[in-house]
CHARMM-style PDB file with segment names, atoms N, HN, CA, C and O in Angstrom:
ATOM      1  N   UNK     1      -6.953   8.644 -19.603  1.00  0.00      PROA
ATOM      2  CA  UNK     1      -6.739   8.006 -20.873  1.00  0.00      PROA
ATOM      3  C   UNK     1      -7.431   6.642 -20.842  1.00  0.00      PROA
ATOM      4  O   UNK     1      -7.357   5.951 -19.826  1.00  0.00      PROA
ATOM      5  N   UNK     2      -8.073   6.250 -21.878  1.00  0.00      PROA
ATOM      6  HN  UNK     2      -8.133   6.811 -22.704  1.00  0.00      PROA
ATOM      7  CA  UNK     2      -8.534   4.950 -21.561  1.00  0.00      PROA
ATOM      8  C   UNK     2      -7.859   4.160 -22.850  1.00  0.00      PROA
ATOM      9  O   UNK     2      -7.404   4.824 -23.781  1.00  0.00      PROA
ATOM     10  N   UNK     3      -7.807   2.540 -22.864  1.00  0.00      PROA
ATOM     11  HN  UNK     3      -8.176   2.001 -22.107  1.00  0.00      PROA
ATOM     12  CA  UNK     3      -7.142   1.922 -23.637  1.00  0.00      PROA
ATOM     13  C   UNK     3      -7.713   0.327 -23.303  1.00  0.00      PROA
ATOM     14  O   UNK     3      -7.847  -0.233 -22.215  1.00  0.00      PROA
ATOM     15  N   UNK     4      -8.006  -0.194 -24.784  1.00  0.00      PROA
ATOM     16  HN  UNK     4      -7.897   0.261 -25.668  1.00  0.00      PROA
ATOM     17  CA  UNK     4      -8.778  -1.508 -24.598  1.00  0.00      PROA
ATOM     18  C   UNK     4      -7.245  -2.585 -24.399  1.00  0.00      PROA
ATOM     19  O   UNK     4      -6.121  -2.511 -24.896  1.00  0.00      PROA
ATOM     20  N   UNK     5      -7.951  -3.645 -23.334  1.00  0.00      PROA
ATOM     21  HN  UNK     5      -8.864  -3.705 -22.930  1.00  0.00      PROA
ATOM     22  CA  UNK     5      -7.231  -4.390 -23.266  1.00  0.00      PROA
ATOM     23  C   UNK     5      -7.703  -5.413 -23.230  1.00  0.00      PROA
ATOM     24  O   UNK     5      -8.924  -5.408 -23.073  1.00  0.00      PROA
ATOM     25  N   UNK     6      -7.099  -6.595 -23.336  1.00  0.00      PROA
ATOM     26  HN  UNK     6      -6.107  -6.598 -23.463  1.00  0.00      PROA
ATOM     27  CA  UNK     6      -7.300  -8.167 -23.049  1.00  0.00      PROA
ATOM     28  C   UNK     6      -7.001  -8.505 -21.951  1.00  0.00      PROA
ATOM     29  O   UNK     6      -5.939  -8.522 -21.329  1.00  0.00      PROA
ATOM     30  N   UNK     7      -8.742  -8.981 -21.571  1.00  0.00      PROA
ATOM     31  HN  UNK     7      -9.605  -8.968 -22.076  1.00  0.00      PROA
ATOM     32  CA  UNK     7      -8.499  -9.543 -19.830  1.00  0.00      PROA
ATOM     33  C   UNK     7      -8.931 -10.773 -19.965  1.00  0.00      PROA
ATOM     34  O   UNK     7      -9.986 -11.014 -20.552  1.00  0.00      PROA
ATOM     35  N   UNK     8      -7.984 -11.927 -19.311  1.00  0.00      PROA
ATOM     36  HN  UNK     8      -7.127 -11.731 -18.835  1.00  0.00      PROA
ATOM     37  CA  UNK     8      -8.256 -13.443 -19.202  1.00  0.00      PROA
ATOM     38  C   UNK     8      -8.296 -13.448 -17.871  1.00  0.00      PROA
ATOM     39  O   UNK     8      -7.619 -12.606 -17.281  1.00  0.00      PROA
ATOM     40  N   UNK     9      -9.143 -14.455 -17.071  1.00  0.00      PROA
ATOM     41  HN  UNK     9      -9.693 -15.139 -17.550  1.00  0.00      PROA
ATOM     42  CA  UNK     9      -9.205 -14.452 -16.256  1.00  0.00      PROA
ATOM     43  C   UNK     9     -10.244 -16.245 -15.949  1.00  0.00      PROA
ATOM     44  O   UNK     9     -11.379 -16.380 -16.407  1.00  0.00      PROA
ATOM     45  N   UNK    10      -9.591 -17.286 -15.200  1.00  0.00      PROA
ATOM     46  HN  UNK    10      -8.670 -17.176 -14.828  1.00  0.00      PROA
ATOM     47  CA  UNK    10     -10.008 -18.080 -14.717  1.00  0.00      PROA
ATOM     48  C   UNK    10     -10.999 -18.709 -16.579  1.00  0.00      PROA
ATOM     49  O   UNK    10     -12.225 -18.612 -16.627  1.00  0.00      PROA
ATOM     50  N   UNK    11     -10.455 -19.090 -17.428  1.00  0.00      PROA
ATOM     51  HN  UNK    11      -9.459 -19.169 -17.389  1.00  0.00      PROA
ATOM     52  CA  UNK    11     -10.697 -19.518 -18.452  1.00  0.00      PROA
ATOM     53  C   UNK    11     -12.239 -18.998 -19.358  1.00  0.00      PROA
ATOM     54  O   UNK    11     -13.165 -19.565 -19.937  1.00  0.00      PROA
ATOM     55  N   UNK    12     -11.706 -17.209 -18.968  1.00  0.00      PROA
ATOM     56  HN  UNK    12     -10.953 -16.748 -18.497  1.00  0.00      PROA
ATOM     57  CA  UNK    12     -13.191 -16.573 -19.667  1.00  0.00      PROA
ATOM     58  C   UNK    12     -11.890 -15.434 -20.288  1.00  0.00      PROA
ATOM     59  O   UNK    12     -10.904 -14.971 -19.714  1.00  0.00      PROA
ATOM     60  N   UNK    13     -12.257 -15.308 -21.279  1.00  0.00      PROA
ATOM     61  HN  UNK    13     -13.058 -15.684 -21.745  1.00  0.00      PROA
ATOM     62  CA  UNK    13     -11.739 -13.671 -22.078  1.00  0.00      PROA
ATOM     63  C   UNK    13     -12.613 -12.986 -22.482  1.00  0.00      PROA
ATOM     64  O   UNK    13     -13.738 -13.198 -22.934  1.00  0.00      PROA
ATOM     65  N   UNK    14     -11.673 -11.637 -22.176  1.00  0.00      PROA
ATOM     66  HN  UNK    14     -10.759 -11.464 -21.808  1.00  0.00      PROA
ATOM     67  CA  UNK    14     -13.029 -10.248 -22.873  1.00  0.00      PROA
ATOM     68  C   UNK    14     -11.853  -8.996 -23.428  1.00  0.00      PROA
ATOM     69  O   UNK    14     -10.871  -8.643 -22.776  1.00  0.00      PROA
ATOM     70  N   UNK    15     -12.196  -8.539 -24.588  1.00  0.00      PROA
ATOM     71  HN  UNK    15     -12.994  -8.826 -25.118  1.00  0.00      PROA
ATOM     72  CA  UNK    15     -11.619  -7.432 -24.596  1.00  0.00      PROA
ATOM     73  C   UNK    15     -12.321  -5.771 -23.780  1.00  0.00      PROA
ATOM     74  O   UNK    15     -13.206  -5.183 -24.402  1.00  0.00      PROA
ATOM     75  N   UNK    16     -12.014  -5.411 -22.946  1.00  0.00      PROA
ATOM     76  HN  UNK    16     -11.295  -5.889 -22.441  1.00  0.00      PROA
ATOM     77  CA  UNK    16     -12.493  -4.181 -22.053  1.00  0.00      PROA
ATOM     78  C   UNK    16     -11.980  -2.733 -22.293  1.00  0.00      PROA
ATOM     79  O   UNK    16     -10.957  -2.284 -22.810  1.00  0.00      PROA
ATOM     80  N   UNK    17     -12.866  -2.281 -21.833  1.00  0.00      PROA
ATOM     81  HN  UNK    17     -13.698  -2.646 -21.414  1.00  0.00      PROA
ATOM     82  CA  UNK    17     -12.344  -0.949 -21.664  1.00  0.00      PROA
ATOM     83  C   UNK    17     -11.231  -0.236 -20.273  1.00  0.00      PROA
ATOM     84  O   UNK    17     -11.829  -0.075 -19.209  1.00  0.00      PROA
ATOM     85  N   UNK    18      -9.570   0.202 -20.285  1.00  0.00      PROA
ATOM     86  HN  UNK    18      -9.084   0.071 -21.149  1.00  0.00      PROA
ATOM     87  CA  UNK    18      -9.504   0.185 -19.249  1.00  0.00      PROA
ATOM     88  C   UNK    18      -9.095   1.650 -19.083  1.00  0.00      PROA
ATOM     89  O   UNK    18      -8.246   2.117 -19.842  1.00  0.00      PROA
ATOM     90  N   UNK    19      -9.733   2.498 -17.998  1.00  0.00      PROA
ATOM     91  HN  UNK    19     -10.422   2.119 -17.381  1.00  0.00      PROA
ATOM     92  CA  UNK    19      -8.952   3.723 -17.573  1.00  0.00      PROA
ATOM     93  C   UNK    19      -8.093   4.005 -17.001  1.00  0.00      PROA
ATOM     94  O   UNK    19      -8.266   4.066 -15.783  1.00  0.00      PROA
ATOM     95  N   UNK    20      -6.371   4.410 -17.685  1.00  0.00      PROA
ATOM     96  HN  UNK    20      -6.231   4.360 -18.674  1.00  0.00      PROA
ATOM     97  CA  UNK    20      -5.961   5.003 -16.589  1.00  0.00      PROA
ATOM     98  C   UNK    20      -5.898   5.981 -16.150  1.00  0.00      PROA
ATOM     99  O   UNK    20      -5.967   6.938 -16.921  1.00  0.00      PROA
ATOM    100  N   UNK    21      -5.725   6.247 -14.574  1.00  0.00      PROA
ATOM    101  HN  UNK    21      -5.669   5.470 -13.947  1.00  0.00      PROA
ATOM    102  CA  UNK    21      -6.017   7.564 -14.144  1.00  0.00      PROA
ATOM    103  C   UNK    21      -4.614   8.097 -13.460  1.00  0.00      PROA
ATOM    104  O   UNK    21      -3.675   7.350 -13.183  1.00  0.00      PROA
ATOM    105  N   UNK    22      -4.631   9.260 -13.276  1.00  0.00      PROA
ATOM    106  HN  UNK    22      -5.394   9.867 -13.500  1.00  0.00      PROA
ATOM    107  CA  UNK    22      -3.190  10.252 -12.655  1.00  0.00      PROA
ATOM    108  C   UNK    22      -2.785   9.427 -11.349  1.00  0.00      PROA
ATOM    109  O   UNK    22      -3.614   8.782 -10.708  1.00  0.00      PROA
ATOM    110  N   UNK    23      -1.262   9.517 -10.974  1.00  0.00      PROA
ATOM    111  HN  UNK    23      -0.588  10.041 -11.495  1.00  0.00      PROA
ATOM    112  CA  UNK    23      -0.625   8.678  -9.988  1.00  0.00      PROA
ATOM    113  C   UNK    23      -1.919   9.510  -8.832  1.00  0.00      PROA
ATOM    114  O   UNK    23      -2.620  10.483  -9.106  1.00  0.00      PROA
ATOM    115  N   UNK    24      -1.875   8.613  -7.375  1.00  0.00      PROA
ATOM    116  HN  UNK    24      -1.306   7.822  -7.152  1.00  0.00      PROA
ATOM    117  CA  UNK    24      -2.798   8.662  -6.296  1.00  0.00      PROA
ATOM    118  C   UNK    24      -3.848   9.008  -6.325  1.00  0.00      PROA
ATOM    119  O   UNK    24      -4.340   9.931  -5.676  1.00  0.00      PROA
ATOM    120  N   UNK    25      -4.481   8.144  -7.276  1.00  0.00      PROA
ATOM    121  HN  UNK    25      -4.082   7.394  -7.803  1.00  0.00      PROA
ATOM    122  CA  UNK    25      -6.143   7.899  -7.394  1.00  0.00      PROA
ATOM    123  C   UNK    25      -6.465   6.436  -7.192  1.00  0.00      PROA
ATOM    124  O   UNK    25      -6.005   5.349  -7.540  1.00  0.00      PROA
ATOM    125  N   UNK    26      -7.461   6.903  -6.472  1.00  0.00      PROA
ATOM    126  HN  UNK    26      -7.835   7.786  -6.189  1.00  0.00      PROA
ATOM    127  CA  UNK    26      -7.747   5.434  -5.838  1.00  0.00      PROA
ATOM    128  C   UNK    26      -8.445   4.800  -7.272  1.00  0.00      PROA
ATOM    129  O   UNK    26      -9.197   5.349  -8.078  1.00  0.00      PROA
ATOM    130  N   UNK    27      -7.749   3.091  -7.243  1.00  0.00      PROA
ATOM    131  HN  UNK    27      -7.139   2.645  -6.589  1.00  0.00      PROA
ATOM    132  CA  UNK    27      -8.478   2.062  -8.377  1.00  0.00      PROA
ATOM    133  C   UNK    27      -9.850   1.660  -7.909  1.00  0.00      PROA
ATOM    134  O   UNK    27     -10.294   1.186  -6.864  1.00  0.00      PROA
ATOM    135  N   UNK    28     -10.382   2.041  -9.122  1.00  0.00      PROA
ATOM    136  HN  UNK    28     -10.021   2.426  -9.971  1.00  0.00      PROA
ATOM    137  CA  UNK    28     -11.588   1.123  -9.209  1.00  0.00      PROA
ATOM    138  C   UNK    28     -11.764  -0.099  -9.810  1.00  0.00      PROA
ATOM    139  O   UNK    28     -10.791  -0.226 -10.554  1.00  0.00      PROA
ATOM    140  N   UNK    29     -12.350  -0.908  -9.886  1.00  0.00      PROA
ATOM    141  HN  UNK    29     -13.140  -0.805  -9.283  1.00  0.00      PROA
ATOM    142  CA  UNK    29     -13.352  -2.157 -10.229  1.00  0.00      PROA
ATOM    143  C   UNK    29     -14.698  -2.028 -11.185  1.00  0.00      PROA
ATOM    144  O   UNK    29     -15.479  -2.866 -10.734  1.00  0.00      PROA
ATOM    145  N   UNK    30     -15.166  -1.514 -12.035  1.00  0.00      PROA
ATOM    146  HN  UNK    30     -14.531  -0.834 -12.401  1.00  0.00      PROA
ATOM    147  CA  UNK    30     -16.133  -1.043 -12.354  1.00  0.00      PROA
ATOM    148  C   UNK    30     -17.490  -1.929 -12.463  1.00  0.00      PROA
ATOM    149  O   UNK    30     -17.115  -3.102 -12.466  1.00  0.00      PROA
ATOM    150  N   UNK    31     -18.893  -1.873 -12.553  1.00  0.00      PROA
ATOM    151  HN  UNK    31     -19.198  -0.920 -12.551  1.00  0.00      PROA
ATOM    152  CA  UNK    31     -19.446  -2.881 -12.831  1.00  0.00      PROA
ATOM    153  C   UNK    31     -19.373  -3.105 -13.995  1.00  0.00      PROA
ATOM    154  O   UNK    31     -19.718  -4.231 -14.352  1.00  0.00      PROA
ATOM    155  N   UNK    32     -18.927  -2.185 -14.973  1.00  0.00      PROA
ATOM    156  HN  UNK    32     -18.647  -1.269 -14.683  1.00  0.00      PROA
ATOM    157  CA  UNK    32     -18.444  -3.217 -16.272  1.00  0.00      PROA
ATOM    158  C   UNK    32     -18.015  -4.199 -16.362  1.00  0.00      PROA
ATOM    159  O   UNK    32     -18.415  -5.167 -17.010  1.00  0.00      PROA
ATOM    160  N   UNK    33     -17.071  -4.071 -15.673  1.00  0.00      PROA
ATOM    161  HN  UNK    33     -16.746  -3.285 -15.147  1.00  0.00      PROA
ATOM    162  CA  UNK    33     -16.169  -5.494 -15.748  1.00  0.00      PROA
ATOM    163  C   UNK    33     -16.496  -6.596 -15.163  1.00  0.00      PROA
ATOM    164  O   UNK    33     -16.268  -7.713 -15.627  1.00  0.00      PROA
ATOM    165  N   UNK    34     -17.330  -6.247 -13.577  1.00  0.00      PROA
ATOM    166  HN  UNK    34     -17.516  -5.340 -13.199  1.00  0.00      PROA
ATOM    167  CA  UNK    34     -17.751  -6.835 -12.838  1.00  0.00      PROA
ATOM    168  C   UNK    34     -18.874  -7.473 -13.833  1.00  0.00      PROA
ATOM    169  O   UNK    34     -18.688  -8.685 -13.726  1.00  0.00      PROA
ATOM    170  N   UNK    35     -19.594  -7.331 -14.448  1.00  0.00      PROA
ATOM    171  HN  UNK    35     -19.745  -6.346 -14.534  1.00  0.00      PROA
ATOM    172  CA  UNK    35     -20.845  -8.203 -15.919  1.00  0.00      PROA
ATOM    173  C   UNK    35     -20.364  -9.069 -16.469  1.00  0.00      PROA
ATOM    174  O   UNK    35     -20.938 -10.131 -16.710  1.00  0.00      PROA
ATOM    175  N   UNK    36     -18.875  -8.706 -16.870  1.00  0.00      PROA
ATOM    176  HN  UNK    36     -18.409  -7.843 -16.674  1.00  0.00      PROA
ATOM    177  CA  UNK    36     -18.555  -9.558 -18.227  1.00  0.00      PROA
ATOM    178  C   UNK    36     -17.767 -10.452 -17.442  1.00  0.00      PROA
ATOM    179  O   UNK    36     -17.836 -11.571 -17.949  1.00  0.00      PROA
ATOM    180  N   UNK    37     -16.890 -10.439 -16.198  1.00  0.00      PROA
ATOM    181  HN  UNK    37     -16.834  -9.530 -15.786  1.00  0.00      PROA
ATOM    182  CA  UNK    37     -16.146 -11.464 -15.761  1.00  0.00      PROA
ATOM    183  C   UNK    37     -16.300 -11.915 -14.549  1.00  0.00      PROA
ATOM    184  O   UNK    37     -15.655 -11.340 -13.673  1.00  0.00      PROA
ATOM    185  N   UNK    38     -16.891 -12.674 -14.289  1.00  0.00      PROA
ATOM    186  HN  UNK    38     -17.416 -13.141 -15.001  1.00  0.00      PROA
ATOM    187  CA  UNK    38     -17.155 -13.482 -13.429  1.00  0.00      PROA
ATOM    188  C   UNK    38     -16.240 -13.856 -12.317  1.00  0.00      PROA
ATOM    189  O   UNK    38     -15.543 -14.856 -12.486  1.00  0.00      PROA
ATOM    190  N   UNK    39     -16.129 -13.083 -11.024  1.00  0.00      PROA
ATOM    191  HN  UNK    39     -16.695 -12.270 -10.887  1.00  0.00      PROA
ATOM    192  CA  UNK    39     -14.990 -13.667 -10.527  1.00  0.00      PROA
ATOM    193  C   UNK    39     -15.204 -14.444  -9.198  1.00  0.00      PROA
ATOM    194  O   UNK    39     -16.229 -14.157  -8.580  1.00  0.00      PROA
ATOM    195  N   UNK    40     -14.420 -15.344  -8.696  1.00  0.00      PROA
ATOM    196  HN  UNK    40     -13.587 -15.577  -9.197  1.00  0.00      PROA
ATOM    197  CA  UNK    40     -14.855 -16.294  -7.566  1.00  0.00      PROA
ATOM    198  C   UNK    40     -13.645 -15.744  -6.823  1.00  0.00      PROA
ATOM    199  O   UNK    40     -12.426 -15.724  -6.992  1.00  0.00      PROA
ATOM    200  N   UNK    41     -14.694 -15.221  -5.750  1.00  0.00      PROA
ATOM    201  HN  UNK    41     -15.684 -15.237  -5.613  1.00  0.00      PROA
ATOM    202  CA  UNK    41     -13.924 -13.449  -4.539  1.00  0.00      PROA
ATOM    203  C   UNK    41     -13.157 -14.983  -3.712  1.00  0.00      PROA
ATOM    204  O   UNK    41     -12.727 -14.660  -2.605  1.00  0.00      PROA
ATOM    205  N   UNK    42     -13.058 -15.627  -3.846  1.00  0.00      PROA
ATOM    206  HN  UNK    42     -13.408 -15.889  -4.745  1.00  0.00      PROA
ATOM    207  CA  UNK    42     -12.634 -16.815  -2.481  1.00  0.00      PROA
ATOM    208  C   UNK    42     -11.230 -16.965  -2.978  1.00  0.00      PROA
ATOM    209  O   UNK    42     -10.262 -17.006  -2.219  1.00  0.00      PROA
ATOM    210  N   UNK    43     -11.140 -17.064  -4.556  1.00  0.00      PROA
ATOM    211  HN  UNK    43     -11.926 -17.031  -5.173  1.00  0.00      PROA
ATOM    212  CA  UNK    43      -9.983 -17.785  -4.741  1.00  0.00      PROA
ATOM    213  C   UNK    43      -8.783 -16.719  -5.678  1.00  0.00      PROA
ATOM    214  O   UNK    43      -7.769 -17.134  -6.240  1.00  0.00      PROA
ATOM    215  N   UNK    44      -9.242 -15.355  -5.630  1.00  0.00      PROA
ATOM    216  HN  UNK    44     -10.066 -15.018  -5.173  1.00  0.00      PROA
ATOM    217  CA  UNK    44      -8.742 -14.327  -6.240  1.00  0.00      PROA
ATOM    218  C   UNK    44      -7.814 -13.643  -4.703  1.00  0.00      PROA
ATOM    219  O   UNK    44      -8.185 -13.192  -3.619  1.00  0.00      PROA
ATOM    220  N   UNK    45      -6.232 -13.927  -5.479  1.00  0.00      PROA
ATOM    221  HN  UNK    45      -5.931 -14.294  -6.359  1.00  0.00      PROA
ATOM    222  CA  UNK    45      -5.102 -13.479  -4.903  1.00  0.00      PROA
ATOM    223  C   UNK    45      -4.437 -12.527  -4.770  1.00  0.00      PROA
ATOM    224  O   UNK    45      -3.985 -11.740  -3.938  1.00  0.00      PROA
ATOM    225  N   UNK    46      -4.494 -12.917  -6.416  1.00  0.00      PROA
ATOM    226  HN  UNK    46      -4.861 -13.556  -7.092  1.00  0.00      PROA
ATOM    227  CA  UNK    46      -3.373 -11.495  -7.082  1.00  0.00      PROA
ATOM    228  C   UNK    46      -4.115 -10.607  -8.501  1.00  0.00      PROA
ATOM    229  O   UNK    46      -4.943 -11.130  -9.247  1.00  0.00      PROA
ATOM    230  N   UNK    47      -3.671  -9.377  -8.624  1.00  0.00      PROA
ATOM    231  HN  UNK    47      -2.998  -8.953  -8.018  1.00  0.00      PROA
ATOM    232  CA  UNK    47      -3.940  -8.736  -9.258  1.00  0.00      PROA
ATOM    233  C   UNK    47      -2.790  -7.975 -10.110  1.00  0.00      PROA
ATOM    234  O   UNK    47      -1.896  -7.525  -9.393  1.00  0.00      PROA
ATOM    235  N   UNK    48      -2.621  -7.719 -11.651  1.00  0.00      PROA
ATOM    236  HN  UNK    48      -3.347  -8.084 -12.233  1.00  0.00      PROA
ATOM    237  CA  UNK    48      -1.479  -7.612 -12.263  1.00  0.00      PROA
ATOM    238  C   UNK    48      -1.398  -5.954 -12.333  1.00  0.00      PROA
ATOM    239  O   UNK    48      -2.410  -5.381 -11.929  1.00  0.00      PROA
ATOM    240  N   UNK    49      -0.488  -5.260 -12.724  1.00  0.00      PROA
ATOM    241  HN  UNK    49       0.334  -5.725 -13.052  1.00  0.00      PROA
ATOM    242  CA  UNK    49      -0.463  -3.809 -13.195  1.00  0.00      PROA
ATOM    243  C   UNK    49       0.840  -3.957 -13.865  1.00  0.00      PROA
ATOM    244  O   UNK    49       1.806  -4.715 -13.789  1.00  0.00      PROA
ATOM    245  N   UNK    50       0.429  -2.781 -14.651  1.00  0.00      PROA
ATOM    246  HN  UNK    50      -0.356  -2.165 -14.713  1.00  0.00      PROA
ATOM    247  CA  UNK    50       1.395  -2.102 -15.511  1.00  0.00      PROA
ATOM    248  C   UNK    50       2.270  -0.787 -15.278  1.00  0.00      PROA
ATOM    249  O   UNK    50       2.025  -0.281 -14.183  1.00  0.00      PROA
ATOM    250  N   UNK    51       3.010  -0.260 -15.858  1.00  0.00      PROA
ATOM    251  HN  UNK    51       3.209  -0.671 -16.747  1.00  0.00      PROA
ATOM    252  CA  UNK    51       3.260   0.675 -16.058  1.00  0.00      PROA
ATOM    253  C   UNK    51       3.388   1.894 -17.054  1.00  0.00      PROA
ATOM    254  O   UNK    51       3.946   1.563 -18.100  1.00  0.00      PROA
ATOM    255  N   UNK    52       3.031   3.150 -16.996  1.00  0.00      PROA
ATOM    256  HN  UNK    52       2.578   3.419 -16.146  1.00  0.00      PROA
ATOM    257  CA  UNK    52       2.309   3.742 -18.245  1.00  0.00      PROA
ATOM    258  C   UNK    52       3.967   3.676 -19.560  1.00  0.00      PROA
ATOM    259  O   UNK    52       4.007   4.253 -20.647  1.00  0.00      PROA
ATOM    260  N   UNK    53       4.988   2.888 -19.005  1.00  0.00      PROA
ATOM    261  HN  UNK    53       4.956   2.419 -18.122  1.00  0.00      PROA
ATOM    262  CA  UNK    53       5.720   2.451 -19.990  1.00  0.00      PROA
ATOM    263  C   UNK    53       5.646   1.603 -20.764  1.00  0.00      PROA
ATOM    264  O   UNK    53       5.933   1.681 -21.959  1.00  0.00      PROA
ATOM    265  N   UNK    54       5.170   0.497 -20.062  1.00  0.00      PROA
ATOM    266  HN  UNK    54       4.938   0.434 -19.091  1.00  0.00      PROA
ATOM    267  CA  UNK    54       4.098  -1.054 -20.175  1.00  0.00      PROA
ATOM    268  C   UNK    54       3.437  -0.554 -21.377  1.00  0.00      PROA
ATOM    269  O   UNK    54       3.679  -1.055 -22.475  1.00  0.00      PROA
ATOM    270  N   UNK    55       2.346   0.725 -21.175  1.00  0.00      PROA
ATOM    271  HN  UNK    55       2.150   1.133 -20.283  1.00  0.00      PROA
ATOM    272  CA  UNK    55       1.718   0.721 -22.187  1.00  0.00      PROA
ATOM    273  C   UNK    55       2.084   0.926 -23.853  1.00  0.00      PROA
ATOM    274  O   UNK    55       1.565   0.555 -24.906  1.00  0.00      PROA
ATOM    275  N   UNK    56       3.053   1.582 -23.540  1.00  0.00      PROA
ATOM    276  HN  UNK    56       3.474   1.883 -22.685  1.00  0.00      PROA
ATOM    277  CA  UNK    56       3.486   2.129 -24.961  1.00  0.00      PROA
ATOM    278  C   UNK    56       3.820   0.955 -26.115  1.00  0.00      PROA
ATOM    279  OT1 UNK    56       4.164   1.285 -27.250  1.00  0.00      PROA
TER     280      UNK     56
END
């Protein structure tokens, strides 16, 4: 299923495209995202998720 979302990140926004995929599939990173957001790998900690309840 894919579903656009709002990603902020380190004072840049983008609305994206995001896929989710069936429980135990490994996540990807896509270079989509990797284009539009710029990230500095040194100071990146944490990463958020949802749940496909989240989504509704």
């Amino acid at each position: 299923m894919d579903v656009m979302v709002h990603v902020s990140y380190n004072g840049q926004s983008q609305t994206m495209r995001l896929c989710v995929l069936k429980d135990d599939e490994p996540v990807l990173f896509g270079r989509d995202w990797l284009s539009h957001v710029k990230l500095n790998c040194d100071t990146l900690f944490k990463v958020n998720s949802v749940t496909m309840e989240g989504l509704r």
